[in-house]
N, CA, C and O atoms as a Tinker XYZ file with bonds, in Angstrom:
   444  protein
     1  N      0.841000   -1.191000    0.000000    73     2
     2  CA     0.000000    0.000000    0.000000    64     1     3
     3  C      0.879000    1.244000    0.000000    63     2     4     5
     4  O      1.681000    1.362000    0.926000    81     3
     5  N      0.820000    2.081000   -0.837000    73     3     6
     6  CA     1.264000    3.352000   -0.998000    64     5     7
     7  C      0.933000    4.042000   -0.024000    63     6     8     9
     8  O     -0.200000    3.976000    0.453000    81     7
     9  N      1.870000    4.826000    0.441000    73     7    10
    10  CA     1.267000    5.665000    1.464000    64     9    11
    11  C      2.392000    6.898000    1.463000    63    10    12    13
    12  O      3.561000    6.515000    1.418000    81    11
    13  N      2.150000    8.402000    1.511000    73    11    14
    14  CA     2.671000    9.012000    1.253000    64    13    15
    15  C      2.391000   10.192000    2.895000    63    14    16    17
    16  O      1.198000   10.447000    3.061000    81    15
    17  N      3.154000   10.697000    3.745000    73    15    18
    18  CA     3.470000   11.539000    4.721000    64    17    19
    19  C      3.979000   12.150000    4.499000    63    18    20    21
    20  O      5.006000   11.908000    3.865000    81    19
    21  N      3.488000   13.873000    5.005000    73    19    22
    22  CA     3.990000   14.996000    4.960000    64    21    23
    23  C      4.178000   15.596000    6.596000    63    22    24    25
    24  O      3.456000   15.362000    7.566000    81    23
    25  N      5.418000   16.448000    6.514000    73    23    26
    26  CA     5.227000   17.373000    7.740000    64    25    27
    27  C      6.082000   18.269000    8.147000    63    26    28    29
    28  O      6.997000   18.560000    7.378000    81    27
    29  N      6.021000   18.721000    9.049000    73    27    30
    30  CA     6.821000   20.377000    9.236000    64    29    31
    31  C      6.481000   21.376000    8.959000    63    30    32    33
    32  O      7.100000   22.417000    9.177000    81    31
    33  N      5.055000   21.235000    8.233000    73    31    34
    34  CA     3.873000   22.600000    8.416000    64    33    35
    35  C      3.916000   22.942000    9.891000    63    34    36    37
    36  O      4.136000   22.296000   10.915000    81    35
    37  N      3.574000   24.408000    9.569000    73    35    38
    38  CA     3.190000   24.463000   11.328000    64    37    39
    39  C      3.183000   26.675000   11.150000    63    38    40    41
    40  O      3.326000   27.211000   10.051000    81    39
    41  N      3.056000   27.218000   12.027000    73    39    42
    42  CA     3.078000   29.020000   12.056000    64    41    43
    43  C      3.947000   28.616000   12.220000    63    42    44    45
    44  O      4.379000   27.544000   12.644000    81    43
    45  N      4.505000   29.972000   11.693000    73    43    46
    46  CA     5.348000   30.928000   11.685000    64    45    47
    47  C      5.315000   32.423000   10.681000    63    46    48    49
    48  O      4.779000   32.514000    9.576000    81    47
    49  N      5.995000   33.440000   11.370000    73    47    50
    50  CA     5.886000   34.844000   11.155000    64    49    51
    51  C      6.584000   34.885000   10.037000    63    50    52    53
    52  O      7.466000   34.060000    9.798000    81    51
    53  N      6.177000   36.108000    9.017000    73    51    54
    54  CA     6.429000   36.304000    7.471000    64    53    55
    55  C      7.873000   36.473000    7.854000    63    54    56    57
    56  O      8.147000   36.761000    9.019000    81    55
    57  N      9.039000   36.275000    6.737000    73    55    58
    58  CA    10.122000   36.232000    6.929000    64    57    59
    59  C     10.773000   35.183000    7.178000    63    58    60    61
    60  O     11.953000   35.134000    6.830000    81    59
    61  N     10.180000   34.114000    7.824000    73    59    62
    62  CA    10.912000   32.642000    8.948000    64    61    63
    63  C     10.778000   31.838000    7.928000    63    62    64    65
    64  O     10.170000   32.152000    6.905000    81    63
    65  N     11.480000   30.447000    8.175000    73    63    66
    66  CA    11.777000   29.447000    7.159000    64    65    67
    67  C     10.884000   28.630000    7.808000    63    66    68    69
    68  O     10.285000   28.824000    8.867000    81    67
    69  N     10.854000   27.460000    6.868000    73    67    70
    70  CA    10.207000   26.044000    7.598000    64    69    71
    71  C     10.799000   24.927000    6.679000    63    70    72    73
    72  O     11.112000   25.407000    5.589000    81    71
    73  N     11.024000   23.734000    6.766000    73    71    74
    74  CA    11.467000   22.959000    6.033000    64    73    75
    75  C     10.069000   21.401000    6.218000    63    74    76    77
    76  O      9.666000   20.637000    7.095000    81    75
    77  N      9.836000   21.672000    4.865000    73    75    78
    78  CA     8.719000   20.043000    4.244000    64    77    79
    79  C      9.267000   19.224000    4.394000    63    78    80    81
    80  O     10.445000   19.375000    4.715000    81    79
    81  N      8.731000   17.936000    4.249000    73    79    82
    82  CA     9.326000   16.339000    4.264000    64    81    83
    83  C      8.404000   15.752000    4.027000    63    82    84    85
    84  O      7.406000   15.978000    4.711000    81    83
    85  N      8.334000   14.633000    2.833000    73    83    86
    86  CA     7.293000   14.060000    2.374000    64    85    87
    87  C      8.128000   12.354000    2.684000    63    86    88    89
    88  O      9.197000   12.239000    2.085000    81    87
    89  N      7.903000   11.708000    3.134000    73    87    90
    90  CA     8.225000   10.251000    3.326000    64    89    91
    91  C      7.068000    9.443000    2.507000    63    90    92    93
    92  O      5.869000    9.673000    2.350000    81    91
    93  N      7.830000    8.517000    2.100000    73    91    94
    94  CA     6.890000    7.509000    0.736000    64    93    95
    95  C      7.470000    6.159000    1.312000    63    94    96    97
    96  O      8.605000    5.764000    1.578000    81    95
    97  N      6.044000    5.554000    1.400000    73    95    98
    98  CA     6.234000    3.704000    1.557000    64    97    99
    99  C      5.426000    3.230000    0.947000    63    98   100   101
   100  O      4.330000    3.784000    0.862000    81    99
   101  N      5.767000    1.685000    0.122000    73    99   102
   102  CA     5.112000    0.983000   -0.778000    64   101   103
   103  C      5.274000    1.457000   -1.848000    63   102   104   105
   104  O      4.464000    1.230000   -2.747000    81   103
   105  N      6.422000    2.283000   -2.048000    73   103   106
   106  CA     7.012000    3.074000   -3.861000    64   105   107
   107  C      8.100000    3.399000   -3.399000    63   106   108   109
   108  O      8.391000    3.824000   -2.281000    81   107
   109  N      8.888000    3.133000   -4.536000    73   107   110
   110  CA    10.302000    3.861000   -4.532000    64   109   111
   111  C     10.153000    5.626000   -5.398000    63   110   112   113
   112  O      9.647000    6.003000   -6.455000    81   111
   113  N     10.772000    6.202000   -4.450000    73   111   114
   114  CA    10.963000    7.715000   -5.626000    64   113   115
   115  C     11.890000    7.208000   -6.524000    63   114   116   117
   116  O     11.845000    7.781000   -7.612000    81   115
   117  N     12.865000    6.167000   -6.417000    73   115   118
   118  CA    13.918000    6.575000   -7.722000    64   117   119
   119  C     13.263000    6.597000   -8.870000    63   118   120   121
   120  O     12.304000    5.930000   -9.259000    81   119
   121  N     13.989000    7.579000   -9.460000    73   119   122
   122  CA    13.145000    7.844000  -10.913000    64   121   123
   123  C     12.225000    8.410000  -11.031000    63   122   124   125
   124  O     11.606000    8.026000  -12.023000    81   123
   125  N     11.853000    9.025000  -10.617000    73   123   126
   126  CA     9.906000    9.229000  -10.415000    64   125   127
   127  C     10.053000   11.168000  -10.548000    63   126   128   129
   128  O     11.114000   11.740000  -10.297000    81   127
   129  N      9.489000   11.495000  -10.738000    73   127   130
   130  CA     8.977000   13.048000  -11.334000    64   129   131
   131  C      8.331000   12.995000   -9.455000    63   130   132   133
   132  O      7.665000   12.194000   -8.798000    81   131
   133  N      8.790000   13.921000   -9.269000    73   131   134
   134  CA     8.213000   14.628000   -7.681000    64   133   135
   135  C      8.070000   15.494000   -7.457000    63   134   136   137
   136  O      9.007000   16.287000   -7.556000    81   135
   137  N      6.291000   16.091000   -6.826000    73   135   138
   138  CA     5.837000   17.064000   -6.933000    64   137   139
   139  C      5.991000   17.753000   -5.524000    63   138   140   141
   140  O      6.211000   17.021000   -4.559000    81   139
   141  N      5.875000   19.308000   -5.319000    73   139   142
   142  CA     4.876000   19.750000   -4.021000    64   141   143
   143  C      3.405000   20.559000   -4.563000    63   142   144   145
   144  O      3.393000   21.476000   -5.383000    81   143
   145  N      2.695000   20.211000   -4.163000    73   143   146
   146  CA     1.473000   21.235000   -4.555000    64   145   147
   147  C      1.244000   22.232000   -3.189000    63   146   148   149
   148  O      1.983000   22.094000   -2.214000    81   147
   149  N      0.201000   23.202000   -3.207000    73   147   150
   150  CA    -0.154000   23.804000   -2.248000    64   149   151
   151  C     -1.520000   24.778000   -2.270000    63   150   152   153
   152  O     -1.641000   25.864000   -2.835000    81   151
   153  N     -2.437000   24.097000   -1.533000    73   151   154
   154  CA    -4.147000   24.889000   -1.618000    64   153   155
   155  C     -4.252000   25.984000   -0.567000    63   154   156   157
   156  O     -4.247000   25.662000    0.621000    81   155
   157  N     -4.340000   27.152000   -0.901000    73   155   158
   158  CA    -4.292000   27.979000   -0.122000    64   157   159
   159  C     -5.788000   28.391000    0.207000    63   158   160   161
   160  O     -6.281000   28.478000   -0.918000    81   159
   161  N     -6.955000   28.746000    1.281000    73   159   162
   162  CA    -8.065000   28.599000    1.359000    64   161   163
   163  C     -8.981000   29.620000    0.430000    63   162   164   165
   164  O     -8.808000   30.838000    0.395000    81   163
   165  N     -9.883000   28.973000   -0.237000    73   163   166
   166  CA   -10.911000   29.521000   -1.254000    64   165   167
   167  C     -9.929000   29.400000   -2.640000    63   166   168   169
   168  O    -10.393000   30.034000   -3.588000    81   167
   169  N     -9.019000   28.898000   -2.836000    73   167   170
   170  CA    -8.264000   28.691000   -4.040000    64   169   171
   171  C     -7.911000   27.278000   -4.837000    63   170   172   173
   172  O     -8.107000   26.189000   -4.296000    81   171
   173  N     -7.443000   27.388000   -6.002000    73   171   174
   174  CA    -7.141000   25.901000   -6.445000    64   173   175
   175  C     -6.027000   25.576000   -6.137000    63   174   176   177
   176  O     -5.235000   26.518000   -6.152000    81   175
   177  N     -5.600000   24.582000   -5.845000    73   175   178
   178  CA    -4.160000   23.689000   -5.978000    64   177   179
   179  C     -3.325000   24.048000   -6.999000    63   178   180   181
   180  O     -3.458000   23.795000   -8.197000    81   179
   181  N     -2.528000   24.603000   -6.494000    73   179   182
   182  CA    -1.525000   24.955000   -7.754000    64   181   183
   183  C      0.044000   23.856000   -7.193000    63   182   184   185
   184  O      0.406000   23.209000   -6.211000    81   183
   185  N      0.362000   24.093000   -8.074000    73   183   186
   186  CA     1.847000   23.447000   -8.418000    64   185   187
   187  C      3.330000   24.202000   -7.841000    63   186   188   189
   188  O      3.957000   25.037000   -8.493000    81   187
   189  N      3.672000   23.756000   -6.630000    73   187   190
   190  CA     4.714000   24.606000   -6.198000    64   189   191
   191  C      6.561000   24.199000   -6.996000    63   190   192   193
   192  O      7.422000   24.913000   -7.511000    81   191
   193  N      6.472000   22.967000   -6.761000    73   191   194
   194  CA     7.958000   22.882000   -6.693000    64   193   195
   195  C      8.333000   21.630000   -8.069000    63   194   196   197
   196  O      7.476000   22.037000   -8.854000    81   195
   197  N      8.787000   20.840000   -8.574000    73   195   198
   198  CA     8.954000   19.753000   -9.249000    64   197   199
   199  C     10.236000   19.479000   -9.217000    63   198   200   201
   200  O     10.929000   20.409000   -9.631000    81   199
   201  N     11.141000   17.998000   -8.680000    73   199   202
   202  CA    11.814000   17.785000   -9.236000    64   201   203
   203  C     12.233000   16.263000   -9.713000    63   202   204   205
   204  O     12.022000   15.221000   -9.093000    81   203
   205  N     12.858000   16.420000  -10.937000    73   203   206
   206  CA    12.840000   15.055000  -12.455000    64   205   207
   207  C     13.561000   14.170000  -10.924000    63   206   208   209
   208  O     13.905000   14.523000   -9.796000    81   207
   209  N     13.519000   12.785000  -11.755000    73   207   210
   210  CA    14.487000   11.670000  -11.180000    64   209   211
   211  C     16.185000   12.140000  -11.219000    63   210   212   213
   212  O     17.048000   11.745000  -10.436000    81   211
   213  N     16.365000   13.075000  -12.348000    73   211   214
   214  CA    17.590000   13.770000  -12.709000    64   213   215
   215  C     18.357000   14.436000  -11.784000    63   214   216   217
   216  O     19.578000   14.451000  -11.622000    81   215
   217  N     17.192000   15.150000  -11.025000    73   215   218
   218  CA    17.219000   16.202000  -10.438000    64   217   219
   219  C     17.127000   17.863000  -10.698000    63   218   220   221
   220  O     17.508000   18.741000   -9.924000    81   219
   221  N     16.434000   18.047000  -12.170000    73   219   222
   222  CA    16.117000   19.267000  -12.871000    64   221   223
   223  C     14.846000   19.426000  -11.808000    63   222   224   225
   224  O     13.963000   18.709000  -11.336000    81   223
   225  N     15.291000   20.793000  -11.725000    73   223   226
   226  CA    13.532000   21.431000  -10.690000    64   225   227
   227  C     13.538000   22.820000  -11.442000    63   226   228   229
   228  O     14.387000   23.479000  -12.042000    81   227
   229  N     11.841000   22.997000  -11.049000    73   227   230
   230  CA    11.083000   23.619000  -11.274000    64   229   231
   231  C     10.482000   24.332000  -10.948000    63   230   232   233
   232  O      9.618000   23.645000  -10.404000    81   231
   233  N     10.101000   25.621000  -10.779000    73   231   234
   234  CA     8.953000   26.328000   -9.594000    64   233   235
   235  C      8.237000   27.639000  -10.155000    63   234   236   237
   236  O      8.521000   28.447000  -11.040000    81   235
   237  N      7.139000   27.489000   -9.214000    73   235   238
   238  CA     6.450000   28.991000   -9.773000    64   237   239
   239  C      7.038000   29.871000   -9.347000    63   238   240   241
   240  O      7.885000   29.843000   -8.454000    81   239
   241  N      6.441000   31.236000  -10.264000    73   239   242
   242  CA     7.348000   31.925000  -10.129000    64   241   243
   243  C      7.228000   32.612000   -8.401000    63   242   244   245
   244  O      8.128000   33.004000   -7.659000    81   243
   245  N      6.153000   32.565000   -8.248000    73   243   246
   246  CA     5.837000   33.345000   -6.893000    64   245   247
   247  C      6.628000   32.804000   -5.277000    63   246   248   249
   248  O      6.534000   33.095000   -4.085000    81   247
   249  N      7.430000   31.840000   -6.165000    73   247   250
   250  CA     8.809000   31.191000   -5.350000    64   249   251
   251  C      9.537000   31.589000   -5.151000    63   250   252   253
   252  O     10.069000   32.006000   -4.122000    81   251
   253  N      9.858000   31.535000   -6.662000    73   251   254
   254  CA    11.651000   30.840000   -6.900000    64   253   255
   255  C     12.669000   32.135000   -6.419000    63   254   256   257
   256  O     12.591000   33.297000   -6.816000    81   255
   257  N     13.536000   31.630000   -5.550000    73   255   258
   258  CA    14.683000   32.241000   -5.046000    64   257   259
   259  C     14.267000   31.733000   -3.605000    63   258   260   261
   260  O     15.247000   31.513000   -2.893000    81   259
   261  N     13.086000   31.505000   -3.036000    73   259   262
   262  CA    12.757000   31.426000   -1.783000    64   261   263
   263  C     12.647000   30.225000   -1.411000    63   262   264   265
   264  O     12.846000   30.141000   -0.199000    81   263
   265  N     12.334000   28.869000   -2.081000    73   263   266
   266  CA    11.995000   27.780000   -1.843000    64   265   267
   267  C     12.978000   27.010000   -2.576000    63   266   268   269
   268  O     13.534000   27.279000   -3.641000    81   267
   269  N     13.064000   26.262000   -2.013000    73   267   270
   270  CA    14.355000   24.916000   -2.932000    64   269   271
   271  C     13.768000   23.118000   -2.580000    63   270   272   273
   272  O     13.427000   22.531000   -1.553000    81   271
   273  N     13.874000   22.772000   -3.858000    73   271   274
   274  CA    13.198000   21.221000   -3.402000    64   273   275
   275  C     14.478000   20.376000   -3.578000    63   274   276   277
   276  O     15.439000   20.684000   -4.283000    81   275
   277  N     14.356000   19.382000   -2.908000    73   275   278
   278  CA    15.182000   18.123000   -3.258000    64   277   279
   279  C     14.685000   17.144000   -2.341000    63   278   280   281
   280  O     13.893000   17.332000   -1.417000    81   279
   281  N     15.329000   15.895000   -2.757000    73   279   282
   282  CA    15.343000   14.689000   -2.602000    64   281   283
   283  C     16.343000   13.832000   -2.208000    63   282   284   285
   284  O     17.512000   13.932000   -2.579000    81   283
   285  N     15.775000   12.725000   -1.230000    73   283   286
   286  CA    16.936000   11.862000   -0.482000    64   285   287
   287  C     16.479000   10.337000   -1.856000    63   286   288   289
   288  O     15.377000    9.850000   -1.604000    81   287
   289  N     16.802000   10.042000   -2.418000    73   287   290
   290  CA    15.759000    8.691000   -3.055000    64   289   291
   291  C     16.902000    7.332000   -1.859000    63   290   292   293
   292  O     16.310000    6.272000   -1.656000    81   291
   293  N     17.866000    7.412000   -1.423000    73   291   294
   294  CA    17.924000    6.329000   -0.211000    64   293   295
   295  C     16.459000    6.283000    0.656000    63   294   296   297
   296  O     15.594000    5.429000    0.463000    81   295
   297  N     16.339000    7.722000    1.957000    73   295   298
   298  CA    15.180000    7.766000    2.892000    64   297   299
   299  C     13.956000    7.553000    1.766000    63   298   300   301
   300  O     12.943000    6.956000    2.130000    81   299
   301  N     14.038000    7.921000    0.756000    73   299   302
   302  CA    12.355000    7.865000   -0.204000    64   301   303
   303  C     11.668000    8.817000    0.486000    63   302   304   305
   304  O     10.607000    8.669000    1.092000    81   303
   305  N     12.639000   10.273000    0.307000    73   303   306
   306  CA    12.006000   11.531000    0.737000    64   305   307
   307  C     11.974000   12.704000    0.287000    63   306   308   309
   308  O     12.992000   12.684000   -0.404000    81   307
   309  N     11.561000   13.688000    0.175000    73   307   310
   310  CA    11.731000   15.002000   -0.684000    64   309   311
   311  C     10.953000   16.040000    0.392000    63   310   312   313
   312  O      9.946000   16.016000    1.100000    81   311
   313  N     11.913000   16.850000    0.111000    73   311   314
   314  CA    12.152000   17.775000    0.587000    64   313   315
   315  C     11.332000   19.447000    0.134000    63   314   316   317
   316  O     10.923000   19.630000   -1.012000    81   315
   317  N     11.237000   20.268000    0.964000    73   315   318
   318  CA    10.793000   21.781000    0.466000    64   317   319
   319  C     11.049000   22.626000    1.541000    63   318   320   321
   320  O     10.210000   22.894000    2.401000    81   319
   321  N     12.385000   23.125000    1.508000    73   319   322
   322  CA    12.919000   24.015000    1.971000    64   321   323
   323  C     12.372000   25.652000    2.006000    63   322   324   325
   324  O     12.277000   26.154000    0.886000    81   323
   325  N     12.050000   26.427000    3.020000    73   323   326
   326  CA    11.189000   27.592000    2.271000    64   325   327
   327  C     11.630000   28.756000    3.227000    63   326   328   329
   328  O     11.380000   28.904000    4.423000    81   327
   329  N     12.239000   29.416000    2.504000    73   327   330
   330  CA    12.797000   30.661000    3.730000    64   329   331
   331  C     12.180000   31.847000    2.706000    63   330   332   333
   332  O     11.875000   31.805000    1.514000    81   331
   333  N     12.133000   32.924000    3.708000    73   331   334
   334  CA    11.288000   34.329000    3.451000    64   333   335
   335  C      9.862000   34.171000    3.165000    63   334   336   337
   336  O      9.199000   34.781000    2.325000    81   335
   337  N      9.469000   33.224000    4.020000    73   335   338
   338  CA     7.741000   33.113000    3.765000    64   337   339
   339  C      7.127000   34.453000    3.558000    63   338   340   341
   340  O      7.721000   35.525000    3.673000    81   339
   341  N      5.912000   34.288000    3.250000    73   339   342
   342  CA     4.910000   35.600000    3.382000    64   341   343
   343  C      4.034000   34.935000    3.548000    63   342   344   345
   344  O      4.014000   33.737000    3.266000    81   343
   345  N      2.922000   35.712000    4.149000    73   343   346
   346  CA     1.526000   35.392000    4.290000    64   345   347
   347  C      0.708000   34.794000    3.110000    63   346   348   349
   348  O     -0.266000   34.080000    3.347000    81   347
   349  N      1.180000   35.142000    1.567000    73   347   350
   350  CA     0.360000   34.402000    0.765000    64   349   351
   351  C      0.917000   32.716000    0.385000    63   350   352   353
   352  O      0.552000   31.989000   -0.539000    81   351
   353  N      1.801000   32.485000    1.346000    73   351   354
   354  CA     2.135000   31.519000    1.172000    64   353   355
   355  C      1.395000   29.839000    2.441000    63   354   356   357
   356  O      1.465000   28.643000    2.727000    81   355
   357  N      0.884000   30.930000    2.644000    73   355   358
   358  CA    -0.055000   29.952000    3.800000    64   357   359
   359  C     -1.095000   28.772000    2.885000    63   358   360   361
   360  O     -1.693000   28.993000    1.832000    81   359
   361  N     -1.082000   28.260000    3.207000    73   359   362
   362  CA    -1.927000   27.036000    2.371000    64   361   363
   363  C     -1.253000   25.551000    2.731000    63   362   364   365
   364  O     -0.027000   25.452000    2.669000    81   363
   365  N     -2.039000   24.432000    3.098000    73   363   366
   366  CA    -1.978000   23.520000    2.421000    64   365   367
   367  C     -1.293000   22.207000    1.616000    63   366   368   369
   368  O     -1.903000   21.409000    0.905000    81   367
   369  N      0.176000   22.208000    1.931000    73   367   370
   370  CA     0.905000   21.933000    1.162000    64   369   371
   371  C      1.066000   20.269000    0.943000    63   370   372   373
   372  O      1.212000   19.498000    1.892000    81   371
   373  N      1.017000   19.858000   -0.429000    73   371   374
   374  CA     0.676000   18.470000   -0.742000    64   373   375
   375  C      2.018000   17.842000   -1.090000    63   374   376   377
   376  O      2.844000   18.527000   -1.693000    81   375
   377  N      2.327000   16.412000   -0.703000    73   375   378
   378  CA     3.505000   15.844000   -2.207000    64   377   379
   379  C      2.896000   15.106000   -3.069000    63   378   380   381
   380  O      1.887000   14.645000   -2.537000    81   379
   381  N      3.053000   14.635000   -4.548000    73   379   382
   382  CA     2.314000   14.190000   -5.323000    64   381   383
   383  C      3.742000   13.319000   -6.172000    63   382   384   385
   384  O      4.820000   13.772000   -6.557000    81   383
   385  N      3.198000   11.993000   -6.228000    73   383   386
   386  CA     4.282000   11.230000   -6.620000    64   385   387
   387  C      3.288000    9.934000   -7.475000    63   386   388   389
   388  O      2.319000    9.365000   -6.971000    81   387
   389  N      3.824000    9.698000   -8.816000    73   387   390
   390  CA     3.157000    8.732000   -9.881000    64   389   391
   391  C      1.430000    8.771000   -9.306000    63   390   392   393
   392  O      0.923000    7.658000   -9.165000    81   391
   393  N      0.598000    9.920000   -9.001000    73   391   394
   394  CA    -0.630000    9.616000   -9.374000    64   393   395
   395  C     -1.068000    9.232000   -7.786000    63   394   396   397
   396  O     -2.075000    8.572000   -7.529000    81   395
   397  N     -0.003000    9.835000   -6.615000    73   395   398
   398  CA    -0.422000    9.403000   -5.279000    64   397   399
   399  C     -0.066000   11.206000   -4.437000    63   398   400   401
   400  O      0.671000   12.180000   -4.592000    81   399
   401  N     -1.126000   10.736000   -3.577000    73   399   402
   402  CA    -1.241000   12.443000   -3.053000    64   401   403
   403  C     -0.808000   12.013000   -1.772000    63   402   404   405
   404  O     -1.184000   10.870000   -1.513000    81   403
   405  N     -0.095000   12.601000   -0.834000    73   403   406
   406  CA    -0.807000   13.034000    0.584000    64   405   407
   407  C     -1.043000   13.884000    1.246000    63   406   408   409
   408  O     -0.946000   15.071000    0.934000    81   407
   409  N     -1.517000   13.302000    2.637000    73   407   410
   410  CA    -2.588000   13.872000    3.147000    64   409   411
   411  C     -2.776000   15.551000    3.279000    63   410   412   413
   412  O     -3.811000   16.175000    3.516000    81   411
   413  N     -1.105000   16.171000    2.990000    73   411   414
   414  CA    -0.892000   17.904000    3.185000    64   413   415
   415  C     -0.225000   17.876000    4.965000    63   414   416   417
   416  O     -0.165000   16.966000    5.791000    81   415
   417  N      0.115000   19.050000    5.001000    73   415   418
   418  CA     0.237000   19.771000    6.236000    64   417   419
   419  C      0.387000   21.411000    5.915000    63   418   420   421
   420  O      0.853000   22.082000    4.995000    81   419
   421  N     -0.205000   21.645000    7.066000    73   419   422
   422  CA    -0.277000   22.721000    7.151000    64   421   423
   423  C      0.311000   23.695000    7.195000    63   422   424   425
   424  O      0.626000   23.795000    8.381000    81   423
   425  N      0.897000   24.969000    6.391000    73   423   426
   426  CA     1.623000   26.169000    6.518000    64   425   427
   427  C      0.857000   27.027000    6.820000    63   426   428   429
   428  O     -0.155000   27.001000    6.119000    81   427
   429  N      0.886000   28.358000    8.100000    73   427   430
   430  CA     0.088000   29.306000    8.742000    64   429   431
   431  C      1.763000   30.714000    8.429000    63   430   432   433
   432  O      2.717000   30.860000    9.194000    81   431
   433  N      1.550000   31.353000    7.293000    73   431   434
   434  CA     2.482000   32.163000    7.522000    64   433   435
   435  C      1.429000   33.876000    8.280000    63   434   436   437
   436  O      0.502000   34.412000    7.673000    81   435
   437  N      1.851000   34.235000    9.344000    73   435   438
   438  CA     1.336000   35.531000    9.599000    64   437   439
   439  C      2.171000   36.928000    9.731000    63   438   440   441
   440  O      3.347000   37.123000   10.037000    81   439
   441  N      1.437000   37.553000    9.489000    73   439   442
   442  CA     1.938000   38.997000    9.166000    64   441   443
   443  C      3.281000   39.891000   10.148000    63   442   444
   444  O      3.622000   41.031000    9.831000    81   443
């Protein structure tokens, strides 16, 4: 059974870092295209971070310079590093791996 865990959501004040961790059992990441998503409330799921089996990444723009993804594929973990939060960054945050979601945790960035 696939099962995919997230965590290290949690407040913190605009400016402060937090670091994601998505742990995967019953799949290997090697190889695998790895996502972060993130639903911020009354909004759609958008697409935060991507990175290939390669290790080419990707990000929106309302990121990039602030967030960095990577991956352990030994632990079968990935990562989302996020310093200089802001408040619109509060939402939700998912990992998404071959067509498997989980459950999110929570980011509370405040003013």
């Amino acid at each position: 059974q696939v099962q995919l865990v997230e965590s290290g959501g949690g407040l913190v004040q605009a400016g402060g870092s937090l670091r994601l961790s998505c742990v995967a059992s019953g799949i290997s990441f090697s190889g695998n295209i790895m996502t972060w998503y993130r639903q911020a409330p009354g909004k759609q799921r958008e697409l935060v971070a991507r990175i290939s089996g390669g290790g080419t990444t990707n990000y929106v723009d309302s990121v990039k310079g602030r967030f960095t993804i990577s991956r352990d594929n030994g632990k079968n973990t990935m990562y989302l590093q996020m310093n200089s939060l802001k408040p619109e960054d509060t939402a939700v945050y998912y990992c998404f791996v071959v067509g498997y979601w989980g459950k999110g945790t929570l980011v509370t960035v405040s003013a």
